[in-house]
C-alpha positions as CSV (number, residue, x, y, z in Angstrom):
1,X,170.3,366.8,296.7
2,X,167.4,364.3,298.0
3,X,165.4,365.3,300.9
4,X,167.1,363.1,304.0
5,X,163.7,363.2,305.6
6,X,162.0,361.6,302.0
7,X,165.0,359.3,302.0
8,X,164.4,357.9,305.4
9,X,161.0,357.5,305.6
10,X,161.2,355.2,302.1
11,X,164.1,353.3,303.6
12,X,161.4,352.6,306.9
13,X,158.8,351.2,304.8
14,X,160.7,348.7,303.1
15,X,162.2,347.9,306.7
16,X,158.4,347.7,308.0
17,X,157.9,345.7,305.4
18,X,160.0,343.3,305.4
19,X,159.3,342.7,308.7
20,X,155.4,341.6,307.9
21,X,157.1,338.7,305.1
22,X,159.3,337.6,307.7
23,X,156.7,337.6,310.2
24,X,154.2,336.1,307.7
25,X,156.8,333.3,306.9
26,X,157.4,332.4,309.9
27,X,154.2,332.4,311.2
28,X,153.1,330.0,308.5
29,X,156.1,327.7,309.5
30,X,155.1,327.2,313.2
31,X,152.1,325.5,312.1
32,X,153.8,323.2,310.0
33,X,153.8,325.1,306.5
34,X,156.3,325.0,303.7
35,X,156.6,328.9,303.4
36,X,159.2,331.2,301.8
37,X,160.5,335.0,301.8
38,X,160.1,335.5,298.0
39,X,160.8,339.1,297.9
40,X,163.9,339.2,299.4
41,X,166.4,342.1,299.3
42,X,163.8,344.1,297.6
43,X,164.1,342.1,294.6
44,X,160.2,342.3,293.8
45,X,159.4,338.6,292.7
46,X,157.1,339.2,290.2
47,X,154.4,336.6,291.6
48,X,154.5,338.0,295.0
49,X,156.0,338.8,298.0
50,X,155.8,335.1,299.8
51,X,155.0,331.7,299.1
52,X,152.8,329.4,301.3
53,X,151.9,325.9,300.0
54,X,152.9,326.8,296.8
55,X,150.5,329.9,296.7
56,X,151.6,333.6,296.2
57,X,150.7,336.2,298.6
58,X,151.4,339.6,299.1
59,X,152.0,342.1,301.9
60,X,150.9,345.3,302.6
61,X,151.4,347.4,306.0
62,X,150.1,350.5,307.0
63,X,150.0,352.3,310.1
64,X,146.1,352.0,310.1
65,X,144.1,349.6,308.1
66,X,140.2,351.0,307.4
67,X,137.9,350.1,310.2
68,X,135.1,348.8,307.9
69,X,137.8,346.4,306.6
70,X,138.1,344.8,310.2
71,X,135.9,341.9,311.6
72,X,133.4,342.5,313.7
73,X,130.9,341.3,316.1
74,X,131.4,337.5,316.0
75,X,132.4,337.8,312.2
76,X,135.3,335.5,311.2
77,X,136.0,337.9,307.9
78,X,134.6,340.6,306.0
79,X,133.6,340.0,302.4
80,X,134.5,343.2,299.8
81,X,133.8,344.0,296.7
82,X,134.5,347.1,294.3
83,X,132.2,347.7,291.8
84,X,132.3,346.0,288.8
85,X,134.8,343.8,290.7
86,X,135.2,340.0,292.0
87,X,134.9,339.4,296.0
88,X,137.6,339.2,297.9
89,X,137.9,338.4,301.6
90,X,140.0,339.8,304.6
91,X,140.6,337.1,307.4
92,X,142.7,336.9,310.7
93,X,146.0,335.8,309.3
94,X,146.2,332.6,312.4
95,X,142.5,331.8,311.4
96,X,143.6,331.5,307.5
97,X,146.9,329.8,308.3
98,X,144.8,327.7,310.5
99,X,142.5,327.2,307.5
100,X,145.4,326.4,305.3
101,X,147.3,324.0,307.8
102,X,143.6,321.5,308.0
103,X,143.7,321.3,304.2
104,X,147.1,320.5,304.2
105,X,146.6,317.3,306.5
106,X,143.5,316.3,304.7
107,X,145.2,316.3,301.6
108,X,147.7,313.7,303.1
């Protein structure tokens, strides 16, 4: 018989979740973006969890995200690396929707 505290706490993190694409998606589509809930029912699209612009994004939450990958100062991001690895960079979601929403009307 499965553990009803186990099975809770799994059916909460999908729910938490799913909140962040919705929240995602909809945040992208107040500023005018064409933006989509791709992983929807749990179905786990195989490209990623939502689509912005025709882009594929995923979305992770967790109750605390590591200090060192937060912003600081008057930083607008944080560049990071692993070893051996390419860069990646962690933004303010508004600021990169922002971002995203300027290249969409230049490209008009």
């Amino acid at each position: 018989m499965k553990n009803k505290e186990n099975v809770r706490r799994g059916r909460r993190a999908r729910q938490r979740g799913a909140e962040l694409q919705r929240q995602a998606v909809r945040m992208a589509k107040e500023l005018g973006l064409d933006a989509f809930n791709r992983d929807r029912g749990g179905a786990q699209h195989e490209q990623g969890d939502i689509e912005i612009e025709g882009h594929w994004y995923g979305c992770k939450r967790r109750t605390r995200i590591a200090k060192w990958l937060k912003p600081e100062k008057e930083e607008e991001g944080v560049v990071v690396r692993e070893d051996r690895g390419k860069p990646f960079i962690v933004l303010d979601y508004e600021y990169f929707l922002n971002i995203l929403s300027i290249m969409k009307e230049i490209a008009k």
